[in-house]
C-alpha positions, 0 to 999 in steps of 0.5 A: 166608685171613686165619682159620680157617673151622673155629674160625669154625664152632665159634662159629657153632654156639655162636651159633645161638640168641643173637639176630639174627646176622650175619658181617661180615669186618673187621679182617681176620677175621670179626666176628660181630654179634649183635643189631647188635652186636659180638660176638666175631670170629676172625683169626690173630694175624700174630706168631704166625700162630695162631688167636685170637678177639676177645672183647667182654666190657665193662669191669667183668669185664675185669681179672678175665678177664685172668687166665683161660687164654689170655686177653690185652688186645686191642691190635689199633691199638697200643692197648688196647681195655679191654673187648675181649680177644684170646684163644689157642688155650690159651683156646678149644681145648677145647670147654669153654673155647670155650664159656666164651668164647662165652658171656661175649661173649653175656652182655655182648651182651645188655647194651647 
């Protein structure tokens, strides 16, 4: 399995009342759309072989949450996709820092 189906349904449940949703595998996890956009995903980062989610949170928040636990910039291709961040388990672990991360996708969502 290319991600974790439990970290999978915690977004999910997260994500009930943030619009129109649909799961697309790609990347080699699973992308959540949220109003036909991109939202955040969850894979396994394949150096550590640990869970981590793909945040969308756009440009002007993006230096500031760089800062925040278990947050790094998201070099999926060998290049950094300003406003997209990879997040650690250390980030999402617990329910509050998961919803934190949830939330911050959503708000940016509701932007485009």
């Amino acid at each position: 399995m290319a991600y974790s189906e439990y970290l999978v349904e915690r977004v999910r449940q997260r994500l009930s009342n943030a619009g129109i949703t649909e799961e697309k595998k790609m990347m080699g996890g699973l992308i959540f759309m949220v109003n036909h956009k991109m939202c955040i995903g969850v894979d396994i980062d394949k150096k550590t072989n640990s869970d981590r989610l793909m945040v969308r949170v756009g440009k002007l928040p993006y230096e500031e949450l760089l800062n925040t636990k278990g947050s790094r910039k998201m070099d999926f291709t060998g290049t950094v996709m300003r406003g997209f961040l990879f997040i650690d388990p250390e980030g999402f672990d617990a329910d509050d820092d998961l919803d934190f991360w949830v939330e911050k996708a959503v708000d940016f969502n509701k932007l485009l």
